[in-house]
C-alpha positions as CSV (number, residue, x, y, z in Angstrom):
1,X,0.0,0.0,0.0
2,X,1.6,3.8,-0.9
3,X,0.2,6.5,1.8
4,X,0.4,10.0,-0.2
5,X,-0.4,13.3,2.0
6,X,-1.3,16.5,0.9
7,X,-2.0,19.0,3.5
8,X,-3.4,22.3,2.9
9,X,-3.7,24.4,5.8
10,X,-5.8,22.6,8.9
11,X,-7.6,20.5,5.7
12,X,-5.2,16.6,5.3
13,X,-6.0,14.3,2.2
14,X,-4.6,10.4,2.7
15,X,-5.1,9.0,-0.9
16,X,-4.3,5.9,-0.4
17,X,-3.4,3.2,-3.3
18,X,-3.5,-0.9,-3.0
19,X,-4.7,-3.1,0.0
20,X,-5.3,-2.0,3.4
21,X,-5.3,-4.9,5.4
22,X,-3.7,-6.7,8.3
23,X,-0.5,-6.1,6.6
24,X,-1.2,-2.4,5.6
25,X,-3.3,-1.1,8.2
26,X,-0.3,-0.5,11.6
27,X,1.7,1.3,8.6
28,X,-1.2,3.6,8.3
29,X,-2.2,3.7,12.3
30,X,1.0,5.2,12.6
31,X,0.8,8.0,10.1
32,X,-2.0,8.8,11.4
33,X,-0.9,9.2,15.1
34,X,1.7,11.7,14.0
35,X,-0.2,13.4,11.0
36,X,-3.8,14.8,12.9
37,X,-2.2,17.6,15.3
38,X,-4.1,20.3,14.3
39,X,-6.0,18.6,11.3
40,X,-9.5,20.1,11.1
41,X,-10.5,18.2,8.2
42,X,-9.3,14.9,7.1
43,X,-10.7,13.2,4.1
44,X,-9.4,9.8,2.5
45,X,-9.6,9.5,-1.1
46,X,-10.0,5.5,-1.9
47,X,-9.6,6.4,-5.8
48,X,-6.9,4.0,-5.8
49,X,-7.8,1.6,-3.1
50,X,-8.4,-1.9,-4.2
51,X,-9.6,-3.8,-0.9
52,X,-10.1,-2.9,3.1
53,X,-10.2,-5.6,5.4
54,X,-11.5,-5.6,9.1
55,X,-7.8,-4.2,10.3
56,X,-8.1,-1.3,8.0
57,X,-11.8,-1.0,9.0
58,X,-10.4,-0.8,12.9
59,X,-8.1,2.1,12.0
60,X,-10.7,3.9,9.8
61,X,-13.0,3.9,13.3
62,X,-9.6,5.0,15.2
63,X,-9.3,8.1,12.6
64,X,-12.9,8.7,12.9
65,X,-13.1,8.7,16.8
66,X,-9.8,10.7,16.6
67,X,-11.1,13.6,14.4
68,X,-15.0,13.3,16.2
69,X,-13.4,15.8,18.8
70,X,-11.6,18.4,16.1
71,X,-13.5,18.6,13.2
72,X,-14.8,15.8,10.5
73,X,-13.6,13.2,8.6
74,X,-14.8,12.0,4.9
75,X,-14.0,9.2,2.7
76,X,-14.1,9.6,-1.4
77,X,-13.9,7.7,-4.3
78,X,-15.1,4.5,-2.7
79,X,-15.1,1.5,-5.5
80,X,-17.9,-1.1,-5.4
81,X,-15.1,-3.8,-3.5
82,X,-14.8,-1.4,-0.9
83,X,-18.3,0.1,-0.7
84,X,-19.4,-3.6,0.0
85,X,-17.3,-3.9,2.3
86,X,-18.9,-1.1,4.1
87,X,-22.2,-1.8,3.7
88,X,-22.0,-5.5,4.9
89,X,-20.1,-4.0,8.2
90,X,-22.0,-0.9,8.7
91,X,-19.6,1.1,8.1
92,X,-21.4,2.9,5.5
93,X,-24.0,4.3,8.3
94,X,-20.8,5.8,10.5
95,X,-18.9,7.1,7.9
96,X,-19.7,10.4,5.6
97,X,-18.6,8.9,2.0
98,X,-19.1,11.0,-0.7
């Protein structure tokens, strides 16, 4: 999986391309813990993202919970795959996707 980060201000977009999965997802965890400081807005742009599995579902929740207290979070570009995915686990009702 490649993590790219554009930050713009208090606004962070994590496009990330590949798998995230048990493999991926502490790799991610991590640039998260030292990327939000200050982060208003955080949006993930799945454009690229060709499968999430129940590990990178756990560290969606963590980034959600995380930004819940200073400001929003928003996925984008979800494929069908991944949409599934988040319709099977509920995800879809938590999360704002656009």
């Amino acid at each position: 999986m490649t993590i790219n980060k554009t930050q713009n201000g208090n606004a962070l977009t994590i496009a990330l391309e590949g798998r995230l999965d048990t493999t991926t997802a502490p790799e991610l965890e991590q640039e998260l813990k030292h990327s939000l400081d200050g982060v208003e807005t955080l949006t993930f742009d799945f454009s690229k993202l060709d499968y999430i599995s129940s590990a990178g579902l756990r560290v969606l929740l963590y980034a959600q919970k995380s930004m819940s207290g200073q400001g929003g979070m928003k996925v984008t570009h979800v494929n069908e795959i991944v949409m599934e995915v988040f319709e099977v686990t509920g995800f879809a009702d938590v999360l704002t996707i656009e």
